[in-house]
N, C-alpha and C positions, 0 to 999 in steps of 0.2 A: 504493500500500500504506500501510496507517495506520502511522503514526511508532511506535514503540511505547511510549516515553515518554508519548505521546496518550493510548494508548491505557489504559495506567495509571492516568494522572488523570481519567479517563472512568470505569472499573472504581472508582476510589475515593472520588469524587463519588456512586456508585450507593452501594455501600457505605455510606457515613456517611448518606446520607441515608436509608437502611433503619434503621439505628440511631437516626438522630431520631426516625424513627415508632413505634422498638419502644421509647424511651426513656418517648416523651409516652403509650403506652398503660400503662407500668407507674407512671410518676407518676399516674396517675387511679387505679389500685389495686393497691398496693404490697405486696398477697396473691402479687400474678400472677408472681411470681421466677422464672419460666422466662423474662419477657420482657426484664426486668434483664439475664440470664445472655445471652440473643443480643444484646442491644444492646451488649453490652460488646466480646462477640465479635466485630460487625460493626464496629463503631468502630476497634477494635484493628488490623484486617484492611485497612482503610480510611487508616489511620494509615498503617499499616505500609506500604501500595504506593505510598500518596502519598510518602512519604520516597525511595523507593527513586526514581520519577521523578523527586525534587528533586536525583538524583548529578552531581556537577559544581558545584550550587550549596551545599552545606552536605557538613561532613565528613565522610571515608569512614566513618568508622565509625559516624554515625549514619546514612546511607543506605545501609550495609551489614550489619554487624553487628547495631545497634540496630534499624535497619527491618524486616528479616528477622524476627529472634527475636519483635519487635512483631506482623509479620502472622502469623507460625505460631502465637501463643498463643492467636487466633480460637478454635484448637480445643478450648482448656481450656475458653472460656467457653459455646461451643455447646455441649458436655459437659454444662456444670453445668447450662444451660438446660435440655436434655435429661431430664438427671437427675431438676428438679425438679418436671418432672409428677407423678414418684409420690412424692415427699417422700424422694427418697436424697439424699445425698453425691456430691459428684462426686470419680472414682478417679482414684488418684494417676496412672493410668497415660495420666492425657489432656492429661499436661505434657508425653510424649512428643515432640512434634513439632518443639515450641521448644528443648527440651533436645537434641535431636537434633543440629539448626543450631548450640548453642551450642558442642555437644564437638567438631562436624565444623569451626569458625571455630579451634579450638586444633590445628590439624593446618594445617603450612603448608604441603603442598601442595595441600590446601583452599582453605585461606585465601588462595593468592597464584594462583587460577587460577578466571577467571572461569564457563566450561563448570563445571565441577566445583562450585562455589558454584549452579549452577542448576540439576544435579542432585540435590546436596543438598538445597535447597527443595523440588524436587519431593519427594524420598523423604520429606521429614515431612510434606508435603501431601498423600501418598498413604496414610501411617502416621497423620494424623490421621482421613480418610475412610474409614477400615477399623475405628478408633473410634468415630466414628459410627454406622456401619451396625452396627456390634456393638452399640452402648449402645441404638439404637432399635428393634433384632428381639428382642432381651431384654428390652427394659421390658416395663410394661402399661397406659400410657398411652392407648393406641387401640386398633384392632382389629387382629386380626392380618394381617389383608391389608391395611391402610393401611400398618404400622407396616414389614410385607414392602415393600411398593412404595416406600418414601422411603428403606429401607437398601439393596435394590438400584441406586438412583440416587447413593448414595454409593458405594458400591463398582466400579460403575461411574465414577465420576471417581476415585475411588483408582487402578482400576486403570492409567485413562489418566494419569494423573501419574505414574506407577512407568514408564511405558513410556516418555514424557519424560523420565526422569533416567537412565534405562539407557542410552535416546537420545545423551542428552547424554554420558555417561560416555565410551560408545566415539567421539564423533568429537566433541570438545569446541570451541564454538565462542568467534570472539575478540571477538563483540558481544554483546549482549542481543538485537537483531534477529536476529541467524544463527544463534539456538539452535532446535535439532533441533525439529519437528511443533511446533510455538509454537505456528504458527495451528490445529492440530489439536486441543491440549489447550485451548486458547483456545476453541474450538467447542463441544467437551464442557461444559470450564465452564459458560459462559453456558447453555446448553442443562441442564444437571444443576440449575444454580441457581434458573431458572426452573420450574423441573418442582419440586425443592423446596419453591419457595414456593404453587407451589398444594397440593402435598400437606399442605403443613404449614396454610396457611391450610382446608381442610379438616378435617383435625383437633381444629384451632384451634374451630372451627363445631362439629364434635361434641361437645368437651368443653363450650363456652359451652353449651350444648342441655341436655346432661346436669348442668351446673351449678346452670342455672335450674329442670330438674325436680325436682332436689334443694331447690333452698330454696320451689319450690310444696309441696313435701311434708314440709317439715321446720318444730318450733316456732321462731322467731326467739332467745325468750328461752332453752331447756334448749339446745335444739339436737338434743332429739329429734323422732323420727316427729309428726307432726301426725294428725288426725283423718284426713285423705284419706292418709297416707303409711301410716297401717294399713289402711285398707279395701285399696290395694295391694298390701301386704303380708302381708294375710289371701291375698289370690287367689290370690299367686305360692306362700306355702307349701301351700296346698291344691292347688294343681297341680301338686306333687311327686311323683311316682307311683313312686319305687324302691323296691323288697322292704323295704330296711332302714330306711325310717323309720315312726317308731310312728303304732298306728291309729286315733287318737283327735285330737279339735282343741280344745282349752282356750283360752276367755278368759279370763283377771284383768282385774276393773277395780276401779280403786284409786280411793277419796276421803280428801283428808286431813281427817282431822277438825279444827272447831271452825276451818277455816281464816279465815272473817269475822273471826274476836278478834284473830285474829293482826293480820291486817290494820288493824284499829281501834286496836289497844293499841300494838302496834310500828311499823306505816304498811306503805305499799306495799312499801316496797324489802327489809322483814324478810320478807314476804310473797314478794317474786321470790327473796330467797335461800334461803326454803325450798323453792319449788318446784324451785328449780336443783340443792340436795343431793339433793332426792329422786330429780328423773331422773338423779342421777349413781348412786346408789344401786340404785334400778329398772335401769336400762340395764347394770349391770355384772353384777346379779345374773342377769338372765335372757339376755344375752351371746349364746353362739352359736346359744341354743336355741330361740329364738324371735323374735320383735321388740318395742321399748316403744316406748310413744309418750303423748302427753296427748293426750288428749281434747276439754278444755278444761275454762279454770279450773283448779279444783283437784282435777281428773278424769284419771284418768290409766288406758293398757290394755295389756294384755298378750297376743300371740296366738304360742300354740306349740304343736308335736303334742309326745303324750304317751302313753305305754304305757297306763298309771291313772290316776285322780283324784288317788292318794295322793301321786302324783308335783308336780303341779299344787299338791295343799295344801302340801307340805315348801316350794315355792319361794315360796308366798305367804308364808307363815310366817316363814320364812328373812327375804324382805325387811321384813316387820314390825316384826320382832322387832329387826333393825336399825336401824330409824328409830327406833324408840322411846328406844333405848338410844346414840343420835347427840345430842350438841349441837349445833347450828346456829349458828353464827356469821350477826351481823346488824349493821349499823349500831347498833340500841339494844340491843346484848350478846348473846350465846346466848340460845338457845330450844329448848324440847321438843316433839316435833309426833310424835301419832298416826296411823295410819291404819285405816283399813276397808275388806273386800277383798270382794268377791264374785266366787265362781267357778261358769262351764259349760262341761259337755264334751258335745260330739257326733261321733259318727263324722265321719271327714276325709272320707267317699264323701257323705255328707248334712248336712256339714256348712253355717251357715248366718249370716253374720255379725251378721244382725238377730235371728236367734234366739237367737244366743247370748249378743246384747249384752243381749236383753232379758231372759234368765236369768241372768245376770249380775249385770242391776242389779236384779230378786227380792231375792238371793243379800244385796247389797250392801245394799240396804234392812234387809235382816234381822240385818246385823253392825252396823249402827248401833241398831236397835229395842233388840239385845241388850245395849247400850254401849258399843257403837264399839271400837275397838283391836281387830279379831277377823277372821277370815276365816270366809265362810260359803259352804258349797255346795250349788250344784241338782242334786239326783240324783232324776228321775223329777221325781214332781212335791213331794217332801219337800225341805225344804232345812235343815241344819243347820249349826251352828258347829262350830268344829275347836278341842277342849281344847287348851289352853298351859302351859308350865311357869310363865313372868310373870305369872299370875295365875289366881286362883280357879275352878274350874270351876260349870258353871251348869248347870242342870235339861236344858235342848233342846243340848246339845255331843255330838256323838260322837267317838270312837276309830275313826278309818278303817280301822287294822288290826285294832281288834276287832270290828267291825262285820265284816270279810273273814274273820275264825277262826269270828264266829257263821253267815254263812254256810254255814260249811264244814261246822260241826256240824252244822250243820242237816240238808245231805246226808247225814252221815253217819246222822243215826236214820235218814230217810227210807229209806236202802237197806238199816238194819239192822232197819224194820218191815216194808218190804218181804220180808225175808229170812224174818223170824217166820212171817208171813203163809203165804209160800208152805209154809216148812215146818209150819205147822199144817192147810194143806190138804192 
């Protein structure tokens, strides 16, 4: 039968050397803090058992007391690991396990009865595995049957360490060898540990996957949508098929104006921080309704369903009228920076993203020809500018909503000559 002191420093050799490897993959990118949070944890865990096989050779209370509370804080740091896949906090309540051990070491029949002291361990080893399995069925880090299959493997060794210190409670033994299903919880472990770390390395693989289709799809410099992360994102909102969203599919495509001066007079880098304001600008403004992204250059798009046009105009408008009235902070001082907007809509059932980009940029063409600073739209095959209160109105602008009232009237003679009509026959 293995010694079980062996068997410790085996278990804690494995340990720290899990934590070497999850140490050296978060020193390569020190983004990754869920990998930080388990290396701490396994180290900790690692620490902690190794001390407790050092009893005999270093003080009781550091291969007691101290080793202990050491290896149950594992669970605070798997926690916060946990935790930072989706950018939380890690909760107060996954100091549990170690706080546990430390009030059960203030109770001296605790303290002065060894059965009893490896009960105790087990119940924070089972109170921390009950937190786990809780922190990872309630995240949203993976999918839900992943995230299902690694908290039912926790709660399964929960359960069996809670059975182990019940174990131990009622016939408490006078070795570390003679305590109750040792080798039974001992089996689970390894067994739960193992099966953990494939599911988690799995996860692991999905998130890297999704990470990477992320930054294929995303600008480096804004850190919006890219040209491929809209055409994307055109297809998944036109394959939205529920009653309630509107029936119409709007492009915006933005160019900033006189962007080259900028560039020449101020250099590149006045140049990246105004594109970086603007998609901060863009990206907030059109928010849940749609998606932004550049296009490239100083080219930038907008794709989102819409009841009307008039909808569409107010939110180009809207971010217009913002830029305009923004200083930019730059290396060589603030700056002012226009834009020009071109808008198309087509129904979401025939909708078309070449068609609309290439109505669009009509649209776009047409709000620079006019003087740039201006949004224009393609309605049929006319395309007009949208009057501002920032400045002057011009001969080809229309009034969206009085263009919708002149409609109205319209119908209205028409059914009130109709009406003549019949009554004069």
């Amino acid at each position: 039968m293995l010694d079980i002191k062996t068997g410790f420093i085996l278990w804690s050799v494995q340990a720290l050397t899990v934590a070497g490897l999850l140490a050296a993959v978060w020193l390569h990118d020190r983004s990754q803090r869920h990998y930080a949070g388990w290396s701490a944890g396994f180290a900790a865990h690692g620490m902690g058992v190794a001390l407790v096989a050092l009893r005999g050779h270093i003080p009781d209370f550091i291969s007691i007391e101290f080793a202990n509370t050491l290896a149950l804080s594992c669970f605070f740091f798997w926690a916060y690991g946990l935790r930072q896949f989706d950018g939380r906090s890690v909760p107060a309540y996954a100091a549990v396990p170690a706080l546990l051990w430390i009030a059960g070491m203030l109770l001296p029949p605790i303290h002065d009865n060894l059965g009893y002291r490896v009960a105790l361990y087990n119940f924070g080893a089972s109170a921390g595995f009950f937190i786990l399995a809780r922190i990872a069925y309630t995240g949203q880090f993976s999918s839900r049957k992943r995230r299902g299959w690694i908290s039912g493997i926790w709660c399964m060794q929960a359960v069996s360490s809670l059975a182990g210190g019940i174990a131990n409670c009622l016939s408490p033994p006078q070795t570390l060898q003679g305590a109750q299903i040792f080798g039974f919880t001992g089996i689970v472990a390894i067994f739960c540990f193992v099966s953990s770390l494939l599911i988690g390395a799995r996860i692991l693989m999905d998130r890297s996957e999704l990470r990477l289709q992320q930054l294929v799809r995303t600008d480096p410099l804004t850190g919006v949508l890219n040209r491929r992360g809209i055409i994307d994102a055109f297809d998944e909102i036109r394959a939205t098929t529920l009653a309630t969203q509107p029936p119409l599919m709007a492009l915006l495509l933005f160019d900033l104006d006189h962007f080259k001066q900028i560039n020449d007079l101020h250099g590149h880098q006045a140049g990246d921080c105004v594109l970086m304001a603007f998609s901060q600008i863009g990206q907030k403004a059109i928010g849940a309704k749609g998606v932004f992204g550049r296009s490239g250059g100083e080219e930038f798009s907008a794709v989102l369903r819409i009841g009307d046009v008039r909808e569409a105009a107010r939110l180009a408008e809207a971010i217009r009228q913002q830029l305009a009235q923004t200083k930019i902070d730059t290396p060589k001082g603030s700056v002012q920076v226009t834009v020009s907007i071109g808008i198309s809509v087509m129904p979401v059932r025939s909708a078309d993203l070449d068609q609309l980009m290439s109505g669009a940029d009509r649209a776009l063409y047409k709000a620079k020809a006019a003087g740039r600073n201006r949004t224009a739209v393609l309605r049929g095959d006319a395309i007009a500018c949208i009057p501002a209160a920032d400045r002057a109105g011009t001969a080809d602008e229309i009034d969206l909503d009085a263009d919708r009232q002149v409609s109205a009237l319209r119908r209205v003679v028409g059914l009130t000559s109709g009406d003549r009509g019949t009554a004069a026959t």
